[in-house]
C-alpha positions in Angstrom: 29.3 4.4 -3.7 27.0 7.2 -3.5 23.6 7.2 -1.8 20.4 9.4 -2.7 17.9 11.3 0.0 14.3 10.6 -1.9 11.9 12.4 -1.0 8.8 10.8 0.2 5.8 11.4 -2.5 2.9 12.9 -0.8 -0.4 11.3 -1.1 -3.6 13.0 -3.0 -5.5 15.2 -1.7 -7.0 14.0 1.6 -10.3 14.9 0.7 -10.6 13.0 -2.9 -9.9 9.9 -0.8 -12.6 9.7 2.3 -15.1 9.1 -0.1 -15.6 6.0 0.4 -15.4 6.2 4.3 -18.9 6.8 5.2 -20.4 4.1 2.8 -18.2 1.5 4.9 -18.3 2.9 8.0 -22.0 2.5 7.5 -21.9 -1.0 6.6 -19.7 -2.0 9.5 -22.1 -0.5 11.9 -25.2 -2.3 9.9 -26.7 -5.3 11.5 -25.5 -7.6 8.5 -22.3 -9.5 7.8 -19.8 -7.7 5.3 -18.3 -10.5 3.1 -16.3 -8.5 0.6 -15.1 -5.2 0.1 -14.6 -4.5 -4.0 -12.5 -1.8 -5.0 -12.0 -0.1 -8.3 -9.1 1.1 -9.7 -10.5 4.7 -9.1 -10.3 3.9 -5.1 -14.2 3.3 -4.7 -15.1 0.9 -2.3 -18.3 -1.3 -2.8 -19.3 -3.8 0.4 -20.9 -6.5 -0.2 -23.4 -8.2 2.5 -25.4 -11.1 2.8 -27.8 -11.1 5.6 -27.7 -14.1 8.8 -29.7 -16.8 7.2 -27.8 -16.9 4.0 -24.3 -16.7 5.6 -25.0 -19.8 8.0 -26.7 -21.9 5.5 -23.8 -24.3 6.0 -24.0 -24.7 9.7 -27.8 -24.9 9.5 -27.2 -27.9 6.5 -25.7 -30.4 9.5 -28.9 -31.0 11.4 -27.6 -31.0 14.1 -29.9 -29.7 17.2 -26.7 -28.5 19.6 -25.8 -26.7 16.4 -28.9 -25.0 15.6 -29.3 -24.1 19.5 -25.8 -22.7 19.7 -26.2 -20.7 16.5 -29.5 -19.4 17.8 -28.1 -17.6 20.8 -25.1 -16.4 19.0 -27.8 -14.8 16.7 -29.3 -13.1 20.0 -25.7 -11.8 21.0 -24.4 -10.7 18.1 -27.6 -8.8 16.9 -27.5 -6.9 20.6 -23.9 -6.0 20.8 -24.2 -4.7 17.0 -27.2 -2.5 17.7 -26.1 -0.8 20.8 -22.9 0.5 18.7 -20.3 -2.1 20.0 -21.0 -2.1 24.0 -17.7 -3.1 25.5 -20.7 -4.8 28.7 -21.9 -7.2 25.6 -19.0 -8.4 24.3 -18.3 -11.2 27.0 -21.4 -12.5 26.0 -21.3 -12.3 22.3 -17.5 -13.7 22.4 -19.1 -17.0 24.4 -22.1 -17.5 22.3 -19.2 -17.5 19.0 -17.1 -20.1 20.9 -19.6 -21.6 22.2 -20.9 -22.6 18.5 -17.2 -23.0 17.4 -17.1 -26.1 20.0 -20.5 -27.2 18.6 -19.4 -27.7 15.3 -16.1 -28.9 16.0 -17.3 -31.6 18.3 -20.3 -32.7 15.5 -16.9 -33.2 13.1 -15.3 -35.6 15.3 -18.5 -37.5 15.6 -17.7 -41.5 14.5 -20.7 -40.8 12.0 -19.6 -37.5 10.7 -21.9 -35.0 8.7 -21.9 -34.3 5.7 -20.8 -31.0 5.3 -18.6 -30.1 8.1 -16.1 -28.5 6.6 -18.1 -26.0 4.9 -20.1 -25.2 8.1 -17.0 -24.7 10.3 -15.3 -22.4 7.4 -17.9 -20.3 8.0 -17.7 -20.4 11.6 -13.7 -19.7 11.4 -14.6 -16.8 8.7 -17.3 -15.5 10.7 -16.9 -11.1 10.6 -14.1 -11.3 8.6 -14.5 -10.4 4.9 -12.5 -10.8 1.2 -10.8 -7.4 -0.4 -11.0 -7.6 -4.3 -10.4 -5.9 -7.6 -14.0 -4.7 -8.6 -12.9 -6.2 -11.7 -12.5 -9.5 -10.9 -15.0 -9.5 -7.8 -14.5 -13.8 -7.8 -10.6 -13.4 -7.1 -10.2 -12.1 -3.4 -6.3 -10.7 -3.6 -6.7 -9.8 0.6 -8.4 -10.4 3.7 -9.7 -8.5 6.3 -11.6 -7.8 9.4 -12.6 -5.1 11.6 -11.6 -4.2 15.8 -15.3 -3.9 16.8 -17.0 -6.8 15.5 -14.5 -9.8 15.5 -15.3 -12.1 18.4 -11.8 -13.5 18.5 -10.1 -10.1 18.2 -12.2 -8.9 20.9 -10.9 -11.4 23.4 -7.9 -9.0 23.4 -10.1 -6.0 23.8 -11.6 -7.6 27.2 -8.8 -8.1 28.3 -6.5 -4.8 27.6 -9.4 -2.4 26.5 -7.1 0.6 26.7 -4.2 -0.7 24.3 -3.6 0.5 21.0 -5.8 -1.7 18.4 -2.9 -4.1 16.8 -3.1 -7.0 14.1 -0.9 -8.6 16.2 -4.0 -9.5 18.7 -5.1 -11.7 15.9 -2.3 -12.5 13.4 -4.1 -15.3 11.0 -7.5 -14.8 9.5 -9.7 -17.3 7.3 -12.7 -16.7 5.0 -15.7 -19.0 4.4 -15.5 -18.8 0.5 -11.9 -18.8 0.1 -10.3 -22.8 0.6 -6.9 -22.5 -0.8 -5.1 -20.0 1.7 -5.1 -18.3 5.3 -4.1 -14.8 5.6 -1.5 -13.3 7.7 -1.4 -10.1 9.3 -0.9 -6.4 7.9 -1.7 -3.6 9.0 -4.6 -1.5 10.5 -6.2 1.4 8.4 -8.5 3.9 10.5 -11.9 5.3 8.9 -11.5 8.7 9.0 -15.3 9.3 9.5 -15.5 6.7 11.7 -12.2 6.9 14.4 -13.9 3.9 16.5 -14.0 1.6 13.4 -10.4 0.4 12.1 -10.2 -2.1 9.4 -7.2 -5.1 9.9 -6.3 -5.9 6.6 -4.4 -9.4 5.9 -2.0 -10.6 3.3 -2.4 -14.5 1.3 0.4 -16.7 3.0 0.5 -17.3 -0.4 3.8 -15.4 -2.1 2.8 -15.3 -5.7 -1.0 -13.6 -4.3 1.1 -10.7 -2.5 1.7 -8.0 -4.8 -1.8 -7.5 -5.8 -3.3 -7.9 -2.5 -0.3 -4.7 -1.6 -1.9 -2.8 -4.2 -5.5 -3.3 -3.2 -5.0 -2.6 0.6 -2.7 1.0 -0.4 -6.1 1.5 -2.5 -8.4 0.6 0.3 -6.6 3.0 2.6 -6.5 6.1 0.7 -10.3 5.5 0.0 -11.1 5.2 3.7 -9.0 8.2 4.4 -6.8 6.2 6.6 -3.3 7.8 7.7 0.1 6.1 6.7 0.7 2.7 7.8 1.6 3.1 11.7 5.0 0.7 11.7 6.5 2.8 8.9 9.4 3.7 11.4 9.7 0.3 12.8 10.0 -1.4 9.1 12.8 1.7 8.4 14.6 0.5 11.6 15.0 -3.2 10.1 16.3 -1.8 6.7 18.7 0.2 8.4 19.7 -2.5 10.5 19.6 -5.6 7.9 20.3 -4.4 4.4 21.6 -0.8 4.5 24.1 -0.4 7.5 25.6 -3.8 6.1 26.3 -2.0 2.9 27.4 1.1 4.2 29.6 -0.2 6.5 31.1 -2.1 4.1 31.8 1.0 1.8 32.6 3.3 4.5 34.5 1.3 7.0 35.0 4.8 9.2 32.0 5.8 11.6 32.1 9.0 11.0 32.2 9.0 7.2 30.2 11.5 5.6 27.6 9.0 4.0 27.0 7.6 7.7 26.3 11.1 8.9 24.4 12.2 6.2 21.8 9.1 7.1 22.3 10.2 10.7 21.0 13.2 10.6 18.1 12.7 8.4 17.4 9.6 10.5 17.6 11.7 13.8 15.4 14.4 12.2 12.4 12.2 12.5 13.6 10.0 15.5 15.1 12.1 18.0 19.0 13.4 18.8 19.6 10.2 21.2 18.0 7.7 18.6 20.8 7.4 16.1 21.5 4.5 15.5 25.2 5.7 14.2 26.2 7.8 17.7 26.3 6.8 20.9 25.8 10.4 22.1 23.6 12.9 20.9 23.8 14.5 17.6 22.3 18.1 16.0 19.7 17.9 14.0 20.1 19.0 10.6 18.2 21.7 9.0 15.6 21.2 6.9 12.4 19.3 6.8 13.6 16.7 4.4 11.9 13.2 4.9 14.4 10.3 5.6 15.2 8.6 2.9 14.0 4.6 4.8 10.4 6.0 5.0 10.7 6.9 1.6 11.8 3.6 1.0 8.6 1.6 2.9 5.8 3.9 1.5 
């Protein structure tokens, strides 16, 4: 059994790919609501908007006074936390105005005479900030999902609470959009603008299998056009390889621990990781020479 160290293929230049950057970071910062991001094959991104009005149409459709009111002073919150360039102070305010109308609509739904149109109005409630990611080609098919760390109301409950951590999808791992009825969206990764550092963009896969590989495509396209470095849990996705699919196979063909497949892995892994993070040694280990890129990055680009 013979295994091969592939190098990892770099990336275009850096500068062909923040195109796109400043156009979105523009229309995240914009006081209107970002529905879908098209991209074209060539890595340009083109945002669509549709202003307040037209986005709530559905809520507005149910009549309902507590509604309106609640929508109304989300309206005032939201408008005053997006012009004053995300103010952590506003947030509190902006997050209760959102759950405040969540609560609204949700409690008109379980009325015993329940309006008509509920379930569009609280899709749009439950998809409110977060936004489609399509093929410019097909702008009607939305392959991903995504939102951004500054504007979500239910990602900034995190935020209030651990402003100094690292942004994470974790903080909110399921995401729905208004238009889309026939899947939810699971958690990705985060891509940084690069003209915009404050701004990151969680993007979301379809829970959907068969939907996968084309929302994977789009979001690697997305990134590069934003400028956004490699995906930040490459090393933690290399560490489950190792430990669930290739260690199983290399122990198998090299029952010895000190074979010289497992210390060829070794020392590319501890290369990258550290002397004392090997996961082959329990002491630690030289380095080897050579800036050679392990081979399980190389393997989750």
């Amino acid at each position: 059994m013979s295994i091969t160290l592939v190098k990892a293929r770099r990336d275009a230049p850096r500068d062909s790919l923040r195109l796109a950057s400043p156009q979105v970071a523009s229309a995240f910062r914009a006081a209107d609501l970002v529905t879908s991001l098209e991209i074209s094959p060539g890595g340009h991104v083109n945002p669509r908007i549709r202003d307040w009005a037209a986005y709530w149409r559905p809520v507005s459709r149910l009549g309902s006074p507590t509604v309106d009111n609640a929508l109304r002073r989300l309206a005032v919150a939201w408008r005053k936390y997006i012009v004053s360039g995300f103010d952590l102070s506003l947030a509190p305010e902006y997050c209760f105005r959102y759950f405040s109308l969540l609560d609204a609509v949700l409690s008109a739904a379980v009325e015993p005479a329940q309006p008509p149109g509920w379930q569009p109005a609280l899709r749009a409630v439950l998809g409110f900030e977060c936004f489609g990611i399509a093929d410019g080609s097909v702008p009607s098919q939305v392959a991903a999902a995504g939102t951004t760390t500054v504007r979500n109301p239910s990602y900034l409950l995190a935020k209030l609470k651990w402003p100094k951590v690292p942004d994470d999808t974790r903080f909110l791992p399921l995401i729905s959009l208004s238009a889309d009825t026939t899947d939810s969206f699971n958690r990705y990764r985060r891509l940084r603008l690069a003209q915009d550092p404050g701004i990151s963009i969680l993007t979301y896969l379809p829970n959907t299998s068969a939907r996968r590989p084309a929302s994977l495509s789009l979001v690697n396209l997305l990134a590069k056009a934003v400028g956004s470095a490699g995906d930040p849990y490459v090393e933690a996705r290399a560490g489950r390889i190792w430990t669930h699919a290739l260690q199983p196979i290399i122990d198998t063909a090299h029952p010895d621990a000190r074979g010289p497949t497992k210390a060829g892995v070794c020392r590319h892994w501890s290369w990258h990781r550290g002397p004392d993070r090997c996961p082959l040694s329990k002491g630690p280990r030289q380095r080897s020479h050579g800036r050679v890129l392990p081979p399980l990055r190389a393997l989750v680009r």
